[in-house]
TORROKOL-12406 format. One record per residue: residue number from 1; residue in one letter; z, y, x of N, C-alpha, C, CB in turn. Coordinates in steps of 0.02 Angstrom, whole numbers, m for minus. Glycine has a CB too. Layout:
N
[r NUM; 'A'; [Z; Y; X]; [Z; Y; X]; [Z; Y; X]; [Z; Y; X]]
...
! end
This chain:
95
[r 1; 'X'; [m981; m845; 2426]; [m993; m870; 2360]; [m926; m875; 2323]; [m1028; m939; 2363]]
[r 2; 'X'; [m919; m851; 2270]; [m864; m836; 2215]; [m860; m927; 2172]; [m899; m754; 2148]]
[r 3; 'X'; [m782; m952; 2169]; [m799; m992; 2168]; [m764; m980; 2069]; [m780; m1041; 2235]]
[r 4; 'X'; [m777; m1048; 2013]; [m786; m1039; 1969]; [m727; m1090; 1939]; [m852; m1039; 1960]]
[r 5; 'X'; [m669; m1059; 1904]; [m623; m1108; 1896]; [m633; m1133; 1819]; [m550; m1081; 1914]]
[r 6; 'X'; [m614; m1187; 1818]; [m624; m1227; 1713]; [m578; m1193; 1663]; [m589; m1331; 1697]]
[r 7; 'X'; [m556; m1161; 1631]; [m518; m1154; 1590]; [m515; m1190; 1526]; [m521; m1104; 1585]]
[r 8; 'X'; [m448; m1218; 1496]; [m448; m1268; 1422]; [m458; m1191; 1388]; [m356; m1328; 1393]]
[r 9; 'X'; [m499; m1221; 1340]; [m499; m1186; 1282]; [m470; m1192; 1241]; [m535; m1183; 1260]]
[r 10; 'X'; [m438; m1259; 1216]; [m399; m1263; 1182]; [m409; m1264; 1104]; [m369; m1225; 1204]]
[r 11; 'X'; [m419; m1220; 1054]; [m437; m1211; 1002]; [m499; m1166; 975]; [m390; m1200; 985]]
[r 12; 'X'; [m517; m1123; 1044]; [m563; m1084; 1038]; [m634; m1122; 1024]; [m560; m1044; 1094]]
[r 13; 'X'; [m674; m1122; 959]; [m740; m1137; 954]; [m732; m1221; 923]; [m781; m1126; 1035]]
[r 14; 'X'; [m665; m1227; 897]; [m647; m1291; 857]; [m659; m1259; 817]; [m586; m1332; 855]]
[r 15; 'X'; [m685; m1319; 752]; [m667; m1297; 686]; [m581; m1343; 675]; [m741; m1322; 623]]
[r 16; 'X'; [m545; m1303; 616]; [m490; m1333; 591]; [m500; m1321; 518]; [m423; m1308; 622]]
[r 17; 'X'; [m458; m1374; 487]; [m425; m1372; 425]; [m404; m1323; 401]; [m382; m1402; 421]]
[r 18; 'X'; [m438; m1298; 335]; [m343; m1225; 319]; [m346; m1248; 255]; [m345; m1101; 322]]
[r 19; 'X'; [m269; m1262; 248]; [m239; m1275; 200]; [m258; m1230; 125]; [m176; m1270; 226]]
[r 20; 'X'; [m261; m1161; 130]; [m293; m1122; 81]; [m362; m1141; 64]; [m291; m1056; 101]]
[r 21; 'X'; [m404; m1161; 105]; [m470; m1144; 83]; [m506; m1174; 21]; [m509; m1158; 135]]
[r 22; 'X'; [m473; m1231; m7]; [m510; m1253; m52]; [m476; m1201; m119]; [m505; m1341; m55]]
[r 23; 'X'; [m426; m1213; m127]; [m399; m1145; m192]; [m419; m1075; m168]; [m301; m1136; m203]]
[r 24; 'X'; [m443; m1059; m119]; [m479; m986; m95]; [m536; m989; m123]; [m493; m971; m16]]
[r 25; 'X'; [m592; m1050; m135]; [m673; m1047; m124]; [m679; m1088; m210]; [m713; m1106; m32]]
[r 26; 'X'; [m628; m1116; m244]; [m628; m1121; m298]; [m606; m1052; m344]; [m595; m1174; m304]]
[r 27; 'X'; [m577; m991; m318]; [m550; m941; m351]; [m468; m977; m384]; [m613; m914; m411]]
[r 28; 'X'; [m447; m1009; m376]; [m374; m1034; m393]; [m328; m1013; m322]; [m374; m1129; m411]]
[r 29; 'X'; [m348; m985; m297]; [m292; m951; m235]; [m266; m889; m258]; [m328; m932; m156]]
[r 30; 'X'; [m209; m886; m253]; [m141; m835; m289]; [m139; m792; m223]; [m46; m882; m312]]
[r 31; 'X'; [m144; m724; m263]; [m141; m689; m193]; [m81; m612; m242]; [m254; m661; m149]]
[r 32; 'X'; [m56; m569; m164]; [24; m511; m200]; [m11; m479; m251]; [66; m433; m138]]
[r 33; 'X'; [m86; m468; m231]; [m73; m398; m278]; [m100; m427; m357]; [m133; m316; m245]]
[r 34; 'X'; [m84; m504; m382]; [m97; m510; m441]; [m29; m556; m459]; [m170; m537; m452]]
[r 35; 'X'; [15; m548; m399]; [84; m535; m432]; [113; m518; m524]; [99; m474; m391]]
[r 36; 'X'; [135; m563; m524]; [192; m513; m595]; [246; m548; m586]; [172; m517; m693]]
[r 37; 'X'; [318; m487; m599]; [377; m503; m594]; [401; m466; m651]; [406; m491; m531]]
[r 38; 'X'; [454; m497; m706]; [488; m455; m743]; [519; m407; m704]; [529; m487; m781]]
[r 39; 'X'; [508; m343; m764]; [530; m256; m754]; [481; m270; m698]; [627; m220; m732]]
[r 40; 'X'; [424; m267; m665]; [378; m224; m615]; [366; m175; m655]; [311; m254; m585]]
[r 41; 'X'; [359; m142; m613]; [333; m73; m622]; [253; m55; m578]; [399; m21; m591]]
[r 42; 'X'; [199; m18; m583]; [146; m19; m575]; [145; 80; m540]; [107; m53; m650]]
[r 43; 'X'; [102; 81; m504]; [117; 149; m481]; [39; 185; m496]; [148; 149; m392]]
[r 44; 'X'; [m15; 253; m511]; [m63; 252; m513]; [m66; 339; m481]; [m88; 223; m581]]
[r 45; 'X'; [m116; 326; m425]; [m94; 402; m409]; [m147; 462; m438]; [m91; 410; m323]]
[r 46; 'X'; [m144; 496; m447]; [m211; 550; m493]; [m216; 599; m435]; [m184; 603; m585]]
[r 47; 'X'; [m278; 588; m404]; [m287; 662; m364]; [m325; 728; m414]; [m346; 645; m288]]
[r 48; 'X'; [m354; 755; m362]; [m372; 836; m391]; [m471; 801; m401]; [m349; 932; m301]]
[r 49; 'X'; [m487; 840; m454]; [m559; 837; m464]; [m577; 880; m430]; [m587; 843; m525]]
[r 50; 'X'; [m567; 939; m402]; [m582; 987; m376]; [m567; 993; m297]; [m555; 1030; m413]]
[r 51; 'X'; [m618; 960; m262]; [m606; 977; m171]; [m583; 1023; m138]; [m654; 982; m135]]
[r 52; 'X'; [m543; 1040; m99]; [m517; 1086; m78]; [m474; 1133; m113]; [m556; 1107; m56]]
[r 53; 'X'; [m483; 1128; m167]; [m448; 1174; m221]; [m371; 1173; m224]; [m473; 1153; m291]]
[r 54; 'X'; [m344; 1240; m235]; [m276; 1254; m223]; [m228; 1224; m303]; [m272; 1347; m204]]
[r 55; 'X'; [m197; 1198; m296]; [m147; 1151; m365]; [m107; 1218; m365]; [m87; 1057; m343]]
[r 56; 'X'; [m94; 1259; m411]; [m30; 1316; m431]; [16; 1285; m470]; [m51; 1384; m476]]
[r 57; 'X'; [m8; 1225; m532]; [31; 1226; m551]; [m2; 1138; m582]; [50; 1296; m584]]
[r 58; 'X'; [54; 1092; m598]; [45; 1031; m610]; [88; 1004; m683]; [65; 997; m545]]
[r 59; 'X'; [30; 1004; m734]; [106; 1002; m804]; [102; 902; m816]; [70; 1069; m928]]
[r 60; 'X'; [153; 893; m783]; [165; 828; m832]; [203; 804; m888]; [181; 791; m805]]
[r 61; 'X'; [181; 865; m929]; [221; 840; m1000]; [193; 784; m1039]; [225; 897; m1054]]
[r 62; 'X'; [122; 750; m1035]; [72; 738; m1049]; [90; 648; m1043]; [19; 780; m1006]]
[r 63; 'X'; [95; 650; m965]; [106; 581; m951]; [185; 577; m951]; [71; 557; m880]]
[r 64; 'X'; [235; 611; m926]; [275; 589; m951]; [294; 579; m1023]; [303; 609; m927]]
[r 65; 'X'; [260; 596; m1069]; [267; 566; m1151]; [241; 511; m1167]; [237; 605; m1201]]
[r 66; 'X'; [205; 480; m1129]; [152; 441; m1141]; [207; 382; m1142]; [84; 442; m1084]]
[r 67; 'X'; [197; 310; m1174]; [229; 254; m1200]; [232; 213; m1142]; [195; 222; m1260]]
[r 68; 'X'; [290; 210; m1089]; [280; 151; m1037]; [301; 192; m995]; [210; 113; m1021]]
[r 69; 'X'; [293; 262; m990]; [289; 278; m902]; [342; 303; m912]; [230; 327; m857]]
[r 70; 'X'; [373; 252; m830]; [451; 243; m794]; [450; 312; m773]; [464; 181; m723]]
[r 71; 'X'; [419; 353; m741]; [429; 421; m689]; [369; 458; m674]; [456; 400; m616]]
[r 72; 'X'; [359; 520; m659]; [304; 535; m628]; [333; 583; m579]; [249; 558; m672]]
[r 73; 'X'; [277; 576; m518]; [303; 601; m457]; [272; 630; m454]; [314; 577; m406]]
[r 74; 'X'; [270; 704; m408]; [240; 747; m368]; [233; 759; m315]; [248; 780; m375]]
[r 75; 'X'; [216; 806; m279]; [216; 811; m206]; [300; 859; m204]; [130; 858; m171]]
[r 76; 'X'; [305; 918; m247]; [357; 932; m251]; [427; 901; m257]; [347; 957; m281]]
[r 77; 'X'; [423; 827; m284]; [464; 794; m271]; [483; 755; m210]; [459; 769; m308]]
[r 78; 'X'; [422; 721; m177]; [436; 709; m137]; [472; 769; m70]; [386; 676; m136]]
[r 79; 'X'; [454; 819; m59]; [465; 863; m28]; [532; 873; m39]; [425; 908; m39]]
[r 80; 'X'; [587; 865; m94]; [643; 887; m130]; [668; 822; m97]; [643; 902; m217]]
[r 81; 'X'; [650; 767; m89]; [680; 706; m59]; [674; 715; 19]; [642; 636; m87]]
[r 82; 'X'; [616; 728; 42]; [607; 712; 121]; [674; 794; 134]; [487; 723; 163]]
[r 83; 'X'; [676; 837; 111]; [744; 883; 113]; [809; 871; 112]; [747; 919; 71]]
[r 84; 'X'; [835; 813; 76]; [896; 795; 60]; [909; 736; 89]; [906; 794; m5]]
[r 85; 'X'; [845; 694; 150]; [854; 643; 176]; [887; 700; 268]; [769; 584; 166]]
[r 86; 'X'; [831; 756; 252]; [847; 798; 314]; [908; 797; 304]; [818; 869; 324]]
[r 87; 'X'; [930; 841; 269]; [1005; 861; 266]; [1064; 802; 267]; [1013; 901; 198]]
[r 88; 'X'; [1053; 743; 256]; [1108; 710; 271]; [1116; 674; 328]; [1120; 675; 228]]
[r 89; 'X'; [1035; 665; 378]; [1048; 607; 434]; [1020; 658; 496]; [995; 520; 420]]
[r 90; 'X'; [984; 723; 487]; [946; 741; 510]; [882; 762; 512]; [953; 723; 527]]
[r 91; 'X'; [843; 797; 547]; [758; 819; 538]; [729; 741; 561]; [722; 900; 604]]
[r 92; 'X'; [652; 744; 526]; [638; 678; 527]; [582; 668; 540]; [651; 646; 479]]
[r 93; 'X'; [552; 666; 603]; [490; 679; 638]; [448; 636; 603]; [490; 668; 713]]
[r 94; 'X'; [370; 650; 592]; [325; 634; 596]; [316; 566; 636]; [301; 683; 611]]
[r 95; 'X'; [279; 502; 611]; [257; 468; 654]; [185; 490; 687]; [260; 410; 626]]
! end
C-alpha cells in the first residue's frame, strides 16, 4: 500500500486581495498602451491587400507628405540596417 503524504498549499485555491481590481472593474485602471508622453511617436504598419502577391515596387511619396509623419519604413530599409549592423559586429543569426 502506497502511502499518501499532506502537502501545504499555501495560497493555492485562496482567494486574495488585488490591489488593481477595483480601478480594473470600474474601467479607471491605466494601462501602456493608452500611454501618452510628449514627442511619442505612434507606429502603423500597412500590409499588402493582395495575398501572396509579389510588391515590385512601394511609392511612399504619399505618406511621407502627409502632415505628422516622422518616417516611413520599408522592408528595404530594414534590410539596409540588418546589413550595416552585419558589417560592423558581424553576421547575425536568426533566433
Amino acid at each position: 500500500m502506497s502511502e499518501t503524504k499532506t502537502v501545504s498549499v499555501g495560497q493555492i485555491g485562496r482567494s486574495l486581495p488585488r490591489v488593481e481590481a477595483r480601478a480594473k472593474v470600474t474601467g479607471r485602471a491605466e494601462y501602456v498602451h493608452n500611454l501618452r508622453l510628449p514627442g511619442m511617436l505612434w507606429a502603423k504598419i500597412a500590409r499588402s491587400t493582395v495575398p501572396h502577391g509579389r510588391i515590385r515596387h512601394i511609392d511612399t511619396s504619399a505618406a511621407q507628405a502627409t502632415h505628422g509623419v516622422y518616417s516611413v519604413v520599408t522592408g528595404e530599409d530594414i534590410i539596409r540596417v540588418r546589413q550595416a549592423v552585419e558589417k560592423s559586429v558581424g553576421r547575425v543569426e536568426p533566433n
